[in-house]
BAPAKOL-402290 format. One record per residue (C-alpha): residue in three letters; x, y, z. Coordinates in Angstrom, 2 decimals. Last residue first. Layout:
residues N
R|ALA|X|Y|Z;
...
//
This chain:
residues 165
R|UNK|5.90|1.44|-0.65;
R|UNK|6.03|3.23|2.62;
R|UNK|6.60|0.45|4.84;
R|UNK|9.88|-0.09|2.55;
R|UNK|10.96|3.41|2.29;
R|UNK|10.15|3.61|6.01;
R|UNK|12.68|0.42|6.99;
R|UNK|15.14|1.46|4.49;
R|UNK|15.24|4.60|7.10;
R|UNK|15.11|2.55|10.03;
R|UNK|17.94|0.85|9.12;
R|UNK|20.19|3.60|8.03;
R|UNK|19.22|5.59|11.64;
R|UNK|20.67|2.28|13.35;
R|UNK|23.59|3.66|14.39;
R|UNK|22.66|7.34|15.67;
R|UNK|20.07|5.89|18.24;
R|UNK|16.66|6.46|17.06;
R|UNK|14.51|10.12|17.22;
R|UNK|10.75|10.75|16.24;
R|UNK|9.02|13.45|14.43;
R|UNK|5.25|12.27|13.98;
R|UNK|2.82|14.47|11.75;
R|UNK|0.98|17.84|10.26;
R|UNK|2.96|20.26|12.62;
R|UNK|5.32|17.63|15.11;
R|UNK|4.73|15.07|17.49;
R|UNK|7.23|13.68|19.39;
R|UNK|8.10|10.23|19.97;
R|UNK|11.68|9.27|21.40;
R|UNK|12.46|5.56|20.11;
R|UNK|14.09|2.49|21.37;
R|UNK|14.02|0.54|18.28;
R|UNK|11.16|-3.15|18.00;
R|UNK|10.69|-1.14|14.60;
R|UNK|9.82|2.21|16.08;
R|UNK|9.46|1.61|20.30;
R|UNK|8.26|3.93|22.55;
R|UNK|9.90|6.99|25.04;
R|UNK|7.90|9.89|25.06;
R|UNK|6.95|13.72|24.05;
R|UNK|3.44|15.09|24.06;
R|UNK|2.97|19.01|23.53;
R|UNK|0.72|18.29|20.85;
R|UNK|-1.10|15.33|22.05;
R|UNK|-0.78|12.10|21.97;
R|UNK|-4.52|10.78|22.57;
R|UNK|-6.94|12.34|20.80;
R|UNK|-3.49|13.23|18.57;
R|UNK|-4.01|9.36|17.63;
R|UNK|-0.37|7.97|18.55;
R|UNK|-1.15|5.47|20.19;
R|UNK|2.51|3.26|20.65;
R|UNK|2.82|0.10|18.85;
R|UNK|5.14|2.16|16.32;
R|UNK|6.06|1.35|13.02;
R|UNK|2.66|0.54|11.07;
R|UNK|0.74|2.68|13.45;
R|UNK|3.01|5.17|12.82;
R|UNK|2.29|4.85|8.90;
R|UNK|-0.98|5.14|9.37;
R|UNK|-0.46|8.06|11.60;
R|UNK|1.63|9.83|8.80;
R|UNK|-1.06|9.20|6.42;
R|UNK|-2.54|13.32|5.86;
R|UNK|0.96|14.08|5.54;
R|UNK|4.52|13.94|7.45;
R|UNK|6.91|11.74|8.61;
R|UNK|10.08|13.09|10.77;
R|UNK|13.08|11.82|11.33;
R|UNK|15.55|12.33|13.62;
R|UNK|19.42|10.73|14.24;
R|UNK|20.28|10.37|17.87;
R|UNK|24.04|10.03|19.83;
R|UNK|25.67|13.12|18.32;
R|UNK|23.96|14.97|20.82;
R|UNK|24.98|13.64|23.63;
R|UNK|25.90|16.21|26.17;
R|UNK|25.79|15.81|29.89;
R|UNK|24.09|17.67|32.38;
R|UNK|24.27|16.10|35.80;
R|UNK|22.69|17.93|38.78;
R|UNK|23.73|16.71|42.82;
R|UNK|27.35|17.67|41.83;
R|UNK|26.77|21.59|41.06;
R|UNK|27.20|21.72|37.00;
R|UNK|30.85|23.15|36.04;
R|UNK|31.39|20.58|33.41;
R|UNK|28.21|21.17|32.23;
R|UNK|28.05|24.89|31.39;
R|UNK|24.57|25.19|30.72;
R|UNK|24.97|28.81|28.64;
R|UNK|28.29|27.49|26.75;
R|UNK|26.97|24.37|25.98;
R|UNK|23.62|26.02|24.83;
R|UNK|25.62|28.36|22.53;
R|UNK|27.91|25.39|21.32;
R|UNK|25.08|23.56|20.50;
R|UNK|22.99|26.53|18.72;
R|UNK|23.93|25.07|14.84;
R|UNK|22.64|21.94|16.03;
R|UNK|19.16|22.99|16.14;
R|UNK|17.50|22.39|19.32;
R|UNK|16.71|19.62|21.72;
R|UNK|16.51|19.35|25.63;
R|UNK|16.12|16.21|27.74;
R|UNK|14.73|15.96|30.75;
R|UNK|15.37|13.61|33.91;
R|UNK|13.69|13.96|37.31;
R|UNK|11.28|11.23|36.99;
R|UNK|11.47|10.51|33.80;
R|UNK|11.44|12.32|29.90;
R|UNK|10.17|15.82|30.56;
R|UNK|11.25|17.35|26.80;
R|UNK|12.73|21.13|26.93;
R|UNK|12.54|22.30|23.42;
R|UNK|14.68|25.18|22.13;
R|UNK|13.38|27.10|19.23;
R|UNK|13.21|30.51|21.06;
R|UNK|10.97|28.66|23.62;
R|UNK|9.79|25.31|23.83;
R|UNK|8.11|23.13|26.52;
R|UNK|7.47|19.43|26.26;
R|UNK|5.52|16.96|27.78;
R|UNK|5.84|13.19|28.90;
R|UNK|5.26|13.49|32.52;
R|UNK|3.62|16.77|33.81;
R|UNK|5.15|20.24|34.30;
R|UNK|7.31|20.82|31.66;
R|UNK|10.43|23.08|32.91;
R|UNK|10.56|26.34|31.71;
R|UNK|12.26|26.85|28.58;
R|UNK|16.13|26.96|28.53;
R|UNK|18.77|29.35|29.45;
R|UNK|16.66|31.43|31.93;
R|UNK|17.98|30.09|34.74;
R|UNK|20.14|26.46|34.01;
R|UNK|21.14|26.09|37.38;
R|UNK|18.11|27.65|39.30;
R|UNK|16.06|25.26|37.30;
R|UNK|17.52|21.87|37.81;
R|UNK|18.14|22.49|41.15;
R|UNK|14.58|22.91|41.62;
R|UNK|13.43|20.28|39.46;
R|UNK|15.64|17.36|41.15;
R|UNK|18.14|16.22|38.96;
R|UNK|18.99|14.66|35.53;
R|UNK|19.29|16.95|32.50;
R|UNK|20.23|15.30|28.78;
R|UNK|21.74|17.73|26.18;
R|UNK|20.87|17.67|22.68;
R|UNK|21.72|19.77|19.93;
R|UNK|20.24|18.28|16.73;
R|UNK|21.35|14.98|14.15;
R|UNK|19.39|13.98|11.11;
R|UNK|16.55|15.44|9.81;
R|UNK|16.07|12.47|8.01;
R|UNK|12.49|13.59|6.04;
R|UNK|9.62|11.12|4.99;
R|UNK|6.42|12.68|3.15;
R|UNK|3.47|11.22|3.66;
R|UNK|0.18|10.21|1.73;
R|UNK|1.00|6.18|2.09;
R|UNK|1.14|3.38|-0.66;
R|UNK|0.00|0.00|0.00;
//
């Protein structure tokens, strides 16, 4: 069957991931980043940096890569107080994104996850599966952007051309 959707590798972004309790969290990084999400699995964004709440006192935050050395320089995580950690790993994931009136379809196809924006909503952000993969779900304007670990992002790409077919 052939899907509605267009399929985009964004490839790699600026990620750093934040583990601590919320108050030390935010009087370290200040105004540097959005303000923390308030419930499990949500996002906040500001100036085109996303703040995703990921675990129990764990975040991640994502942003073009082009700002990386900006953010580094603003979170400063060598210099963290010990009971944070702030770590970089943004050459670890690979994005992609899949857009169009089928992109749920094609989810559903990928992902055993529910996806249905009834469900997942805009702000939603989590941990799943795409193609048995640990996956970070996100969803984006008109579809599902979602995240793999940098060395299987070849994979999951012949994967969508093939569930796309």
């Amino acid at each position: 069957m052939s899907y509605d959707v267009t399929i985009e590798r964004c490839g790699l972004k600026a990620l750093f991931d934040l583990k601590g309790a919320p108050e030390a969290v935010s009087q370290w990084v200040g105004d540097a980043l959005p303000s923390l999400p308030l419930s499990p699995n949500s996002r906040t964004e500001k100036d085109r940096i996303e703040l995703f709440y990921i675990g129990r006192n764990h975040w991640i935050t994502c942003a073009p890569l082009a700002q990386e050395d900006a953010m580094e320089a603003r979170l400063k995580p060598t210099d963290c107080p010990a009971d944070i950690s702030i770590v970089r790993v943004s050459d670890t994931m690979t994005f992609f994104r899949i857009v169009g009136p089928n992109a749920g379809q094609v989810m559903a196809v990928a992902c055993p996850m529910d996806l249905h924006d009834s469900v997942f909503r805009t702000d939603a952000v989590s941990y799943t599966e795409v193609f048995g993969l640990k996956a970070l779900v996100m969803r984006c304007q008109d579809g599902i952007e979602f995240a793999v670990e940098q060395s299987f992002a070849d994979m999951v790409e012949d994967y969508l051309i093939r569930a796309t077919a």
